[in-house]
C-alpha positions in Angstrom: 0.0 0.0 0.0 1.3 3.4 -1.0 1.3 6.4 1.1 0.4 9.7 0.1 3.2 11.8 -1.2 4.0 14.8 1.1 3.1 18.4 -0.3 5.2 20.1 -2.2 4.9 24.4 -3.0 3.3 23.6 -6.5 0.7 20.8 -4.8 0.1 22.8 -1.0 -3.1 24.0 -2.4 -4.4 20.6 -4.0 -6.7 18.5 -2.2 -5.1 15.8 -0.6 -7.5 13.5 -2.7 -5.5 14.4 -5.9 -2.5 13.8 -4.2 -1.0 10.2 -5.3 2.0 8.2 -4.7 4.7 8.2 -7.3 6.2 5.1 -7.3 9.3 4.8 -5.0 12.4 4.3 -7.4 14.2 0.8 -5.6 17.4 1.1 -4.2 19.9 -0.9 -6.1 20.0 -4.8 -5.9 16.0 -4.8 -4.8 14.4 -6.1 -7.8 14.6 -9.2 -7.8 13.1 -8.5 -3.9 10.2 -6.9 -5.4 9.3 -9.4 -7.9 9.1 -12.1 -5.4 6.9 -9.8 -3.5 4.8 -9.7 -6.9 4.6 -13.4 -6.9 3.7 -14.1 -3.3 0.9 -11.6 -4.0 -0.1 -13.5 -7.0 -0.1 -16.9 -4.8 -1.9 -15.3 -2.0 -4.9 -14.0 -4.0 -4.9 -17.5 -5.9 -5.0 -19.6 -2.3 -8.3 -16.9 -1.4 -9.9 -18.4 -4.7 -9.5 -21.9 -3.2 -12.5 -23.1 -0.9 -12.9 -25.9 2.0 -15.7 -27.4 1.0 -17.1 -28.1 4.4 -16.6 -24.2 5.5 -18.0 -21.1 3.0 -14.5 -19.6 3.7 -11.5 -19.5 1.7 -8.7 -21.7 2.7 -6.6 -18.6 3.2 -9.1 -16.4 5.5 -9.7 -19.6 7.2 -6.1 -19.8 8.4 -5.4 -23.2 6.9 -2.2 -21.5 5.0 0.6 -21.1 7.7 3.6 -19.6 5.3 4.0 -19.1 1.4 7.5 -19.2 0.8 8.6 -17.9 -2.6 12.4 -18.5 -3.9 14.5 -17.1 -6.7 13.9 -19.3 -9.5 9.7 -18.5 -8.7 9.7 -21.9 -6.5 7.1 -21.5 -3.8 6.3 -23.7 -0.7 3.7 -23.5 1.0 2.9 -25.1 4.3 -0.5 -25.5 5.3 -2.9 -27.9 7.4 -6.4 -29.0 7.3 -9.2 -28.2 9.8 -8.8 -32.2 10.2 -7.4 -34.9 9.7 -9.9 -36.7 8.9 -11.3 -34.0 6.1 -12.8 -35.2 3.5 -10.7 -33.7 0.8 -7.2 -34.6 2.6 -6.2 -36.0 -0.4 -7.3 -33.8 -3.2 -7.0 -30.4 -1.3 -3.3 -30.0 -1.7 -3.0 -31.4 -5.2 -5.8 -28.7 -6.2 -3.7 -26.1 -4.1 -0.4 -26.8 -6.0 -1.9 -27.0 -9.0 -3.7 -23.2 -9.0 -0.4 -21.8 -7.5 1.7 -23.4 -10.7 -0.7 -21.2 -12.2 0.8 -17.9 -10.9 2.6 -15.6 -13.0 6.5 -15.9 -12.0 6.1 -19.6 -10.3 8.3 -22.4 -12.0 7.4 -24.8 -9.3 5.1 -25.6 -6.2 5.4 -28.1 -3.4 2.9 -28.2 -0.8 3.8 -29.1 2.7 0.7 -30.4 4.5 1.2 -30.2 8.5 -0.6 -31.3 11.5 1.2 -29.7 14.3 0.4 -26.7 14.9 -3.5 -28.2 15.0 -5.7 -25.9 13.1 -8.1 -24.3 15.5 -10.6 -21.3 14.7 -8.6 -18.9 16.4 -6.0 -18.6 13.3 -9.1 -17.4 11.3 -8.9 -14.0 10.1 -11.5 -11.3 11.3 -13.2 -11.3 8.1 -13.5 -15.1 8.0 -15.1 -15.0 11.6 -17.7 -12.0 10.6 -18.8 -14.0 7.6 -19.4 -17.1 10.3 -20.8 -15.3 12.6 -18.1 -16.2 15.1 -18.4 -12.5 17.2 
């Protein structure tokens, strides 16, 4: 997210509305930084596409996804969990998950890494997750 640029004489007497963020120019050696940012992005909003079928929540908001780790070379990892062991889709889930993020713009390669420890509980949910659950 970009913050507002700071007011120069020639924009004082524009409203701040009109004022937008010029894109910072990245210090030297950052690129490749930035990019990976780009992908993780891209992975994250494909993971908020991907539903448990059980829950009306996206895997992601649902706090299934405990770290997307993307390297140089676009591989990504990502370690997530299950509400339960014995969910129903155990065994299609993370083949449906590694195939969307091979999808991603920038990502040679995904591996999913499906962990039970930390247990999923509802308390990793996000706040918009427990709104749309009713969990307040």
């Amino acid at each position: 997210m970009s913050e507002p640029k700071e007011p120069t004489p020639e924009t004082a007497t524009a409203h701040p509305s009109d004022l937008t963020a010029a894109p910072a120019a990245a210090p030297a050696g950052t690129a490749e930084v930035m990019e990976l940012d780009e992908v993780e992005n891209g992975v994250v909003e494909v993971l908020k596409t991907i539903f448990d079928p059980e829950i009306p929540v996206n895997i992601y908001e649902l706090g299934l996804v405990y770290d997307v780790d993307v390297q140089e070379g676009g591989e990504v990892k990502v370690t997530m969990t299950l509400t339960s062991p014995a969910c129903p889709v155990a065994g299609s889930l993370p083949g449906e998950v590694q195939a969307k993020i091979e999808k991603v713009q920038g990502v040679t390669k995904a591996e999913i890494d499906l962990v039970w420890s930390p247990p999923w509980d509802p308390s990793r949910m996000s706040e918009a997750a427990k709104l749309q659950l009713g969990m307040f």
